[in-house]
C-alpha positions as CSV (number, residue, x, y, z in Angstrom):
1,X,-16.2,16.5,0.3
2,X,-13.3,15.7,-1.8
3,X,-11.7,12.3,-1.0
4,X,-8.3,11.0,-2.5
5,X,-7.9,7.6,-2.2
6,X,-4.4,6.0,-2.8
7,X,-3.6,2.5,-4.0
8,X,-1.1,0.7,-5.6
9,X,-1.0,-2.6,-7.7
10,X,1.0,-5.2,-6.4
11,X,2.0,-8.8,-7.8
12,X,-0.9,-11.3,-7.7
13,X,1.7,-14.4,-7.6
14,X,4.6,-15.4,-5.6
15,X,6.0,-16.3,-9.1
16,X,7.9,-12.9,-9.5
17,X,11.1,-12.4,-10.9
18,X,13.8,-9.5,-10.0
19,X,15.7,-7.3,-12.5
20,X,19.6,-7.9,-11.7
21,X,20.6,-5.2,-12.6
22,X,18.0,-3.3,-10.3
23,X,17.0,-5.7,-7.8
24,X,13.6,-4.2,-8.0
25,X,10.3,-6.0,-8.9
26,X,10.2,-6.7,-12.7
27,X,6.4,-5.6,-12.4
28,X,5.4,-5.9,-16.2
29,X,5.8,-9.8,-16.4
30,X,3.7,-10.8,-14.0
31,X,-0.6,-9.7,-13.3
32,X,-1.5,-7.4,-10.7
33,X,-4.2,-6.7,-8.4
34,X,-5.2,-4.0,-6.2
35,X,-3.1,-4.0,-2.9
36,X,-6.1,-5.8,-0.3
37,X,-5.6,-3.4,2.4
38,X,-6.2,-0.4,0.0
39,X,-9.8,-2.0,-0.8
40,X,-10.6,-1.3,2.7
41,X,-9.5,2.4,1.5
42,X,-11.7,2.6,-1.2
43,X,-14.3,1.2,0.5
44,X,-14.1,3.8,3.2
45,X,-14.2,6.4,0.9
46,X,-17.5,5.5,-1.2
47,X,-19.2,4.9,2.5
48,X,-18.3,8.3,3.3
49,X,-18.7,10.2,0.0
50,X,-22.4,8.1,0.0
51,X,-23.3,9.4,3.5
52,X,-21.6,13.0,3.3
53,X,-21.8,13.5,-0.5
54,X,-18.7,15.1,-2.8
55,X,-16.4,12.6,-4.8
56,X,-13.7,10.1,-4.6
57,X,-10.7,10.5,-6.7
58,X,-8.6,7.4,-7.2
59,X,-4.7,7.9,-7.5
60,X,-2.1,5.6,-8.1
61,X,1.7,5.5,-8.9
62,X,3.1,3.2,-11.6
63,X,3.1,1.3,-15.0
64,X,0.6,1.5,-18.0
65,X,-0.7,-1.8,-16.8
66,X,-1.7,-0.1,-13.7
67,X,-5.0,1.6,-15.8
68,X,-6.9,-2.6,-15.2
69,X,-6.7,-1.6,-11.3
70,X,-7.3,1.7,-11.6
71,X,-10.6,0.7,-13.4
72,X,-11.8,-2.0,-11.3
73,X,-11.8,0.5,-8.4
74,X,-14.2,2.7,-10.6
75,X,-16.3,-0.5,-11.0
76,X,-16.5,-0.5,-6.9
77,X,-17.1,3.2,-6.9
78,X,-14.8,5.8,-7.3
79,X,-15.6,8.7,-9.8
80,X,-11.9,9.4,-11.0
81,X,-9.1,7.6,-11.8
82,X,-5.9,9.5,-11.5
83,X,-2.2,7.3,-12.7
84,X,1.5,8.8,-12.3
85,X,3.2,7.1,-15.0
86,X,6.5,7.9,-15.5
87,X,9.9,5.6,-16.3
88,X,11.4,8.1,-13.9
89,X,9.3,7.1,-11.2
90,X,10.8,3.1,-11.4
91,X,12.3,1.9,-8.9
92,X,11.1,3.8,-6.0
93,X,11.4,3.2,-2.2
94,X,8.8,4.5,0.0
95,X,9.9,7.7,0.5
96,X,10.6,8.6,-3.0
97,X,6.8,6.9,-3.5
98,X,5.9,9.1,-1.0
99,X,7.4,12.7,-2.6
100,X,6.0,11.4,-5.8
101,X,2.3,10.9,-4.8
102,X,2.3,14.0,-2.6
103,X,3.0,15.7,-6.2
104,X,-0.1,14.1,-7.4
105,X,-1.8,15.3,-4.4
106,X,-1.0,18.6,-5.3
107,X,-1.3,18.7,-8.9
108,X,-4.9,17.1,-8.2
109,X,-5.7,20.4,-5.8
110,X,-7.1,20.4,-2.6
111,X,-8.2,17.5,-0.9
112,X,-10.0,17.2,2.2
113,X,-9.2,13.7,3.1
114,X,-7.1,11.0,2.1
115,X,-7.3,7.5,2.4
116,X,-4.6,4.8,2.0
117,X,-4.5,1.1,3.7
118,X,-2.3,0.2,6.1
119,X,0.2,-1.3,4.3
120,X,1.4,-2.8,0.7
121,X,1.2,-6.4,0.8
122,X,5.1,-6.7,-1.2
123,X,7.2,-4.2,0.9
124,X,5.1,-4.7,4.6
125,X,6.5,-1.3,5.7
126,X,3.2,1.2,6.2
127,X,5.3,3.9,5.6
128,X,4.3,5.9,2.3
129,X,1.1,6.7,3.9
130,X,2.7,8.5,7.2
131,X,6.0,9.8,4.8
132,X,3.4,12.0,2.1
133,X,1.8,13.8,5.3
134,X,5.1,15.1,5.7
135,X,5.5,16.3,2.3
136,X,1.9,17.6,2.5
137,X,2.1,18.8,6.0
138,X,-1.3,18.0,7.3
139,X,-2.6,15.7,10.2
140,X,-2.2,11.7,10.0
141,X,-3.9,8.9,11.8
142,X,-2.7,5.3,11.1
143,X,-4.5,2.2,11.7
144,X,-8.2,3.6,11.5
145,X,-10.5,0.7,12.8
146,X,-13.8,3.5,12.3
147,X,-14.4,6.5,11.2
148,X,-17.1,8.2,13.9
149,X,-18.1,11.3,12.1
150,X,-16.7,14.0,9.7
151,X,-17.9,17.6,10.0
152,X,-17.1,21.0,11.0
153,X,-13.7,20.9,9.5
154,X,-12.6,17.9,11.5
155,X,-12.7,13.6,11.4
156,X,-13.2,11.8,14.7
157,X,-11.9,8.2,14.5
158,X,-11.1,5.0,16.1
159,X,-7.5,4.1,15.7
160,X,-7.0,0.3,16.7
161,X,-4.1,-0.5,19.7
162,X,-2.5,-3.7,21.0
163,X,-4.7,-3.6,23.4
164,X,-7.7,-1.8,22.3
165,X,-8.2,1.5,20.4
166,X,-8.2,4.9,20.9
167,X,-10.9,7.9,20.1
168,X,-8.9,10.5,17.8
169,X,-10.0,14.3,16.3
170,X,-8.2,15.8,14.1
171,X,-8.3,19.2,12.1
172,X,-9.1,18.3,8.0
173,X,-7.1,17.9,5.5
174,X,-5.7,14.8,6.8
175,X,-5.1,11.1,5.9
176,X,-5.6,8.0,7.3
177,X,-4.2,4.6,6.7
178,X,-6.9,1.7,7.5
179,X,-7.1,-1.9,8.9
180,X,-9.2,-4.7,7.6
181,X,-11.6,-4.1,10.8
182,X,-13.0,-0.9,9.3
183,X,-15.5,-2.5,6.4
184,X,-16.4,-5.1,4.4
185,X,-15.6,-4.3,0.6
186,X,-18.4,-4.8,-1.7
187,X,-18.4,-6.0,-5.2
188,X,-18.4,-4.7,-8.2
189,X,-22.3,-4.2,-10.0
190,X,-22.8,-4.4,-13.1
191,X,-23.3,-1.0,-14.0
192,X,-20.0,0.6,-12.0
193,X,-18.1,-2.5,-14.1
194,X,-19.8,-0.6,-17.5
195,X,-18.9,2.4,-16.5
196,X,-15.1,1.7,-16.1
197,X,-14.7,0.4,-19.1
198,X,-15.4,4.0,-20.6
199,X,-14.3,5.8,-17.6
200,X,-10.9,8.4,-18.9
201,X,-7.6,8.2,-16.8
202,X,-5.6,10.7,-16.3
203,X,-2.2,10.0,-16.4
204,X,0.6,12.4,-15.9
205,X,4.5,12.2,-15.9
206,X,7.2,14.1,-14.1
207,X,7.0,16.8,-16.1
208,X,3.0,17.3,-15.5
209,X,3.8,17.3,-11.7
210,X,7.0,19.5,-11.7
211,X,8.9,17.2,-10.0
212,X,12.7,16.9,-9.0
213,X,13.6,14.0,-10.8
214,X,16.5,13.0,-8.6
215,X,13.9,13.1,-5.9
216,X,12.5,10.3,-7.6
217,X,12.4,6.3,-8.8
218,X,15.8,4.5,-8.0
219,X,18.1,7.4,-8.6
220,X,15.9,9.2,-5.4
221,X,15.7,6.5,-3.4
222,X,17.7,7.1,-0.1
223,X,17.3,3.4,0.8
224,X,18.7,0.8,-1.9
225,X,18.7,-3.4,-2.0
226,X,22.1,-4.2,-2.4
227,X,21.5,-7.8,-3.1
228,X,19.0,-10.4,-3.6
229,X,19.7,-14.5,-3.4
230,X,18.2,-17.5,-2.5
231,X,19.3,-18.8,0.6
232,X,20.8,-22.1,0.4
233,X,18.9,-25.0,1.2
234,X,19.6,-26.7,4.7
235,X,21.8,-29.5,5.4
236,X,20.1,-33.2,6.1
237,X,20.0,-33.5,9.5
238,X,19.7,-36.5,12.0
239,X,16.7,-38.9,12.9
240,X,16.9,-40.3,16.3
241,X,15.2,-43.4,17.2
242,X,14.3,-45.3,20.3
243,X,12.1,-44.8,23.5
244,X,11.4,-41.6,24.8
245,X,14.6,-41.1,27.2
246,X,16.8,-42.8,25.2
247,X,16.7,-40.5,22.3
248,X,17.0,-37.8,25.4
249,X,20.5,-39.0,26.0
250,X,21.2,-39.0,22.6
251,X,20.6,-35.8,21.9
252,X,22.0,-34.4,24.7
253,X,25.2,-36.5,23.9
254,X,25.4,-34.8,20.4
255,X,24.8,-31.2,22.0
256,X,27.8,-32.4,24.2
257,X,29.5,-33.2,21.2
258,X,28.9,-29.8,19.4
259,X,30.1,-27.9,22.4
260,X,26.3,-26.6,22.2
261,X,25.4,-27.6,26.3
């Protein structure tokens, strides 16, 4: 079975700075880690690929830099490491991430299941994993608590509710994003961390995945951040003193006052 899992690096501080000029992420400055929801990913695909046999591919989209995550998740078990490194990928929203790792997809040939989290922890939308099964037109589950079984062409899994879960099967190739209930990622050994270090990368640009270049980065981003501030900080407010009923009536005098009640 050939398994793609995706996963992107994201800051591993709060101490991030934004490019003016861009209002994107000025990524190189500060360390990354692995997004934590795509560990869950990986995890889920070394379980299976352990149980079912084949091999798990690991791709991700961005910066030079992005070769350290790319090897740790060797350390914890992948066979392959796979990086789309291109200046004409900067800058992307999530469907332009989307188109751009679909290409990957492609370029990497046929995949029988794919594996991303849920969700990156910096943009919180879930929605490159659901946007490349539209560009890759095959069958999507989100929010995969358990996977029941795999064979005869098709995944059974639990996908996790409000108020419960439900029992899905589905035709493969497909993808599935995960939640934090599915497993418990292990650690590196010793000998998956010796490996990495000698592990090759592939790395290819736009030109390697025959992309539309205005389908991609900034300039094919269909959604755009206008502008980025910090709010002010808020006025001083008021401290009311005085028994319990008291400071009641004053506060419902100054409501009075501020037209409010």
């Amino acid at each position: 079975m050939q398994i793609i899992v995706c996963i992107k690096q994201v800051p591993g501080t709060t101490e991030v700075k934004i490019n003016p000029e861009t209002n994107t992420l000025m990524r190189e400055s500060v360390a990354g880690i692995i997004n934590p929801y795509d560990t869950y990913a990986l995890e889920e695909g070394v379980r299976i690929k352990e149980r079912s046999g084949g091999e798990v591919t690991v791709l991700s989209m961005g910066p030079p830099q992005v070769q350290e995550s790319l090897r740790e998740a060797i350390s914890l078990g992948a066979d392959k490491a796979v990086l789309l490194s291109d200046r004409a990928f900067a800058g992307a929203d999530t469907w332009a991430t989307a188109y751009t790792l679909s290409a990957g997809i492609k370029k990497l040939g046929t995949a029988d299941l794919i594996i991303c989290g849920k969700q990156a922890i910096d943009g919180d939308t879930a929605q490159v994993g659901p946007g490349m099964t539209e560009f890759l037109d095959i069958p999507f589950v989100a929010f995969v608590r358990k996977v029941e079984g795999i064979g005869n062409g098709k995944i059974k899994v639990e996908r996790l509710m409000d108020d419960g879960y439900e029992v899905v099967e589905m035709s493969l190739p497909a993808l599935i994003t995960v939640v934090k209930e599915i497993n418990e990622p292990r650690l590196p050994s010793l000998k998956g961390k010796m490996r990495a270090k000698s592990a090759p990368i592939t790395v290819y640009n736009a030109d390697d995945l025959g992309v539309d270049k205005q389908k991609c980065g900034l300039n094919g981003s269909p959604t755009k951040v206008d502008k980025i501030f910090t709010p002010p900080p808020r006025g001083g407010g008021q401290q009311l003193s005085g028994s319990a009923s008291e400071v009641a009536d004053k506060l419902a005098g100054l409501l009075r006052a501020a037209q409010v009640i």
